[in-house]
C-alpha positions in Angstrom: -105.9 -87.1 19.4 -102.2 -86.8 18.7 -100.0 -86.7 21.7 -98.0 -83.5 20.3 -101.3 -81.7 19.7 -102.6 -82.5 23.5 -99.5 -81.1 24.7 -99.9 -78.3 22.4 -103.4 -77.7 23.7 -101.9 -78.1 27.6 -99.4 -75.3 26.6 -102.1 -73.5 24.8 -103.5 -73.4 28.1 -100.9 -72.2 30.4 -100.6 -69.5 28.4 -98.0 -69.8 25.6 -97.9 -68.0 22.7 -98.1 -70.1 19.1 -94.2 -68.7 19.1 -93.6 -71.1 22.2 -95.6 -74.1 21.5 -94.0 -74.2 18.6 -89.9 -74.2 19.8 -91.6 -76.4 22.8 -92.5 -78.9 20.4 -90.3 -78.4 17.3 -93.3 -78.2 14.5 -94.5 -75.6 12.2 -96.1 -72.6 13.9 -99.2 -72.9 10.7 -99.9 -76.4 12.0 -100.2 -75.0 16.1 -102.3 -71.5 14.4 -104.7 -74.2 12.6 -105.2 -76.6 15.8 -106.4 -73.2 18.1 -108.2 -71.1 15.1 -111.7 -71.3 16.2 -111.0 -72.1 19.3 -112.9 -69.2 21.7 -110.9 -69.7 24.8 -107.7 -70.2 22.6 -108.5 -66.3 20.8 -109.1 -65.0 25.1 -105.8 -65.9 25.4 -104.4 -64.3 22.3 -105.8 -61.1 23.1 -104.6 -61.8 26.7 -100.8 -61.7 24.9 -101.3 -59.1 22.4 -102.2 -57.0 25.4 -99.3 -58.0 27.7 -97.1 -57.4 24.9 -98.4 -54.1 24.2 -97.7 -52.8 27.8 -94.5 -54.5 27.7 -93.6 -51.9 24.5 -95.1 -48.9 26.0 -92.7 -50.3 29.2 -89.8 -50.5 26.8 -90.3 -47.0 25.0 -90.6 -45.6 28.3 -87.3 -46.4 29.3 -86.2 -45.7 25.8 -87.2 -42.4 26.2 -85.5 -41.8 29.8 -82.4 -43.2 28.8 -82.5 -40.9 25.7 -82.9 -37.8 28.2 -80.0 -39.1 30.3 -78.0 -39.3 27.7 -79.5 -35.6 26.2 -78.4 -34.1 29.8 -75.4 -35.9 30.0 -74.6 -33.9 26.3 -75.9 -30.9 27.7 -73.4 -31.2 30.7 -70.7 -31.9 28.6 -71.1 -29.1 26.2 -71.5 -26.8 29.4 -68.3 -28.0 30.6 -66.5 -27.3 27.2 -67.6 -23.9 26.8 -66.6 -23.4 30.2 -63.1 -24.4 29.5 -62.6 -23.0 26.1 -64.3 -19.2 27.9 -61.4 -19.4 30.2 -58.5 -20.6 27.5 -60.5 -17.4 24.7 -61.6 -15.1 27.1 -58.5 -12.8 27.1 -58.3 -12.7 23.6 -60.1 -9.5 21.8 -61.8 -10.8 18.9 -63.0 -13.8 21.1 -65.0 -10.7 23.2 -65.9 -9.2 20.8 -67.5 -11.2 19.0 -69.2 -12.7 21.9 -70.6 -9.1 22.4 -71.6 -8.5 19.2 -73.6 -11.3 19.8 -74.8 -10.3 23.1 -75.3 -7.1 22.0 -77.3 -7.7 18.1 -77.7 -11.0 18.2 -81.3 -13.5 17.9 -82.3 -13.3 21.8 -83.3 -16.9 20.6 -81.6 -20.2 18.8 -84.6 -20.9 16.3 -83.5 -24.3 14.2 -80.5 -23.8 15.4 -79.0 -20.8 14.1 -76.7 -18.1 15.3 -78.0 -14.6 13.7 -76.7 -10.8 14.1 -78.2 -8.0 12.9 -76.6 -4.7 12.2 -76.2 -1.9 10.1 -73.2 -1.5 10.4 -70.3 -3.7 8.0 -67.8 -3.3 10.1 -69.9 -5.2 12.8 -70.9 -7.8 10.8 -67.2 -7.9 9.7 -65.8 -8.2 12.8 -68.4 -11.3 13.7 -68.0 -13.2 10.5 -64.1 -13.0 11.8 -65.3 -14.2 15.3 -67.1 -17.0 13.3 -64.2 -18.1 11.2 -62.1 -18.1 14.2 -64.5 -19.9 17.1 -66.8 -21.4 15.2 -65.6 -22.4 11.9 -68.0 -24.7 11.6 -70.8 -22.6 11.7 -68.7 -20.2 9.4 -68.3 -22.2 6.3 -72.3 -22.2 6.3 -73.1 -18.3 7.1 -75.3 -16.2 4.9 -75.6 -12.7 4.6 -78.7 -11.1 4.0 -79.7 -7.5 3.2 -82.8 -6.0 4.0 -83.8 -3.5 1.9 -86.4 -0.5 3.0 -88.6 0.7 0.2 -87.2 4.0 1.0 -83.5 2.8 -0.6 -82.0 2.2 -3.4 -81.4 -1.3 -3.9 -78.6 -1.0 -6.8 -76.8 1.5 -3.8 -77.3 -0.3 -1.0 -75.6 -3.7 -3.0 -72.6 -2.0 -4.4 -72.1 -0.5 -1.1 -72.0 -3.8 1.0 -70.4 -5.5 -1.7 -67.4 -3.1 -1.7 -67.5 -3.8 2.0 -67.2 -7.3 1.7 
């Protein structure tokens, strides 16, 4: 037997991966795969490694996944500081209370997909947020819709011309 293959079945046997044997010895990992291919206690140890590096990658995605929600609270905290400080620089300005109680007042008691809706009947309320918007949030502004809902018991033709004149 060749000496390099002896020491590649002593490694084989300790545990090494085909990966290893094959830096340890400097030869083609095909050569190592063919030495230990029907070998049964060589294909023990394989599975042996396959498992270990399995857990090791659920270990890993684990700690992805903690560091992911550090860094998701560590947002969170930020953001909550931020609004903090901008509440106290808008908070005595009119349209900055307003609009936060139109909001409060008609808004999505919810923030589904992330968006910001108001309801009203009323144009000059929906006015007076889209101002709010353009303002605060001008951002979220630039991308705002406004939708009509229109009750069998209307006139749609009406109902357009009158909130377009609005607008």
């Amino acid at each position: 037997m060749r000496q390099d293959k002896e020491k590649a079945f002593l490694l084989r046997r300790q545990g090494k991966s085909y990966r290893e044997i094959q830096k340890d010895l400097g030869m083609s990992r095909s050569t190592v795969s063919l030495w230990f291919k029907d070998i049964g206690w060589s294909k023990k140890i394989k599975k042996n490694l396959v498992k270990k590096h399995d857990m090791a990658l659920v270990e890993k995605m684990k700690k992805m996944t903690e560091r992911a929600g550090e860094k998701r609270l560590q947002l969170y905290k930020n953001k909550r500081e931020e609004a903090v400080r901008l509440y106290e620089q808008f908070s005595r300005d009119q349209l900055f209370t307003s609009g936060l109680m139109v909001y409060w007042g008609e808004g999505d008691s919810k923030l589904e997909n992330g968006k910001i809706r108001v309801a009203n009947s009323n144009p000059l309320m929906i006015k007076l947020f889209y101002l709010f918007l353009k303002k605060y949030l001008p951002e979220i502004a630039i991308k705002s819709k406004i939708y009509l809902i229109l009750y069998p018991d209307l006139n749609d033709d009406v109902c357009k011309r009158y909130w377009s004149s609005i607008a």
